[in-house]
N, C-alpha and C positions, 0 to 999 in steps of 0.2 A: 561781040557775043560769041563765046566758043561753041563747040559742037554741042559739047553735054546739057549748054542753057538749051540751045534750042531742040534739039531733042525733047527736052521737059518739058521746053515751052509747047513742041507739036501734041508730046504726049498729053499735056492736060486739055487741050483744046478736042484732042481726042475721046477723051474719058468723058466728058461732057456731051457728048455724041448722043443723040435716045439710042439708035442703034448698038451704040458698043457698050452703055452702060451695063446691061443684061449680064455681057460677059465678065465684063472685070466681078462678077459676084461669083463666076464662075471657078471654084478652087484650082482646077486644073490649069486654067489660065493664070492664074495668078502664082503656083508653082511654076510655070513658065518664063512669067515676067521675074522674080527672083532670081532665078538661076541666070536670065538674059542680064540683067543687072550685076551679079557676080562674076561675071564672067572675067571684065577687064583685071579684076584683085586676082583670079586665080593665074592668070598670063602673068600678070607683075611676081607673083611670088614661083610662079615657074622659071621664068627667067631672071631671078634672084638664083636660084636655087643651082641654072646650071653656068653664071657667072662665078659662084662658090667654087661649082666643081674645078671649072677651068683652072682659077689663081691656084685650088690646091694642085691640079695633076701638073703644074707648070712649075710649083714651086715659087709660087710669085706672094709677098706681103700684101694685105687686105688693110684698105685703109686706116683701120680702125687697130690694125696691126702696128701702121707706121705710129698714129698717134699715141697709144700707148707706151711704146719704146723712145717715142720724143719725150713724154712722158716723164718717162723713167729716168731719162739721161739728163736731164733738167736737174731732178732729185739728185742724181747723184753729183752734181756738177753743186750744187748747193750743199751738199754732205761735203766735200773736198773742198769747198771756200772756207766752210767751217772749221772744218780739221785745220788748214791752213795758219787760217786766223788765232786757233789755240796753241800752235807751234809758236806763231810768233811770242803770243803770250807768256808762254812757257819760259821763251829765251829769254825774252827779257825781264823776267822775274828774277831767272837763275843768274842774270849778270849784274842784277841790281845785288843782287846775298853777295 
């Protein structure tokens, strides 16, 4: 069981509490527990954000970088087998005449 099951697991044993039930009705509480919940997405996309920065001020390819330009060089490595293949074509038409 990871952190977050039990966590959820403590939390709902909690909610069910007489005591604590009152508050979770509480709005304020509850914009508390939201934002306590958000919190992990908004670190992930911060440190998204200054993983970005780095590759760019480094000069460095972004993955999604590399695979596009694989991409691409695939296509054209298939464009030039083509051409290739119509060369051949060619010639041999023109030595059949």
């Amino acid at each position: 069981m990871g952190l977050k099951d039990k966590v959820v697991e403590e939390g709902m044993k909690l909610a069910k509490h007489p005591a604590v039930a009152p508050l979770l009705h509480d709005e304020r509480v509850m914009k508390l527990l939201m934002r306590a919940l958000s919190v992990p997405g908004k670190i992930e996309e911060l440190t998204e954000e200054q993983k970005q920065n780095v590759v760019r001020a480094m000069g460095l390819a972004t993955a999604q970088e590399v695979a596009d330009l694989k991409r691409t060089v695939r296509a054209l490595e298939d464009e030039i087998g083509r051409l290739r293949a119509e060369i051949v074509r060619l010639e041999e038409a023109s030595a059949i005449e």
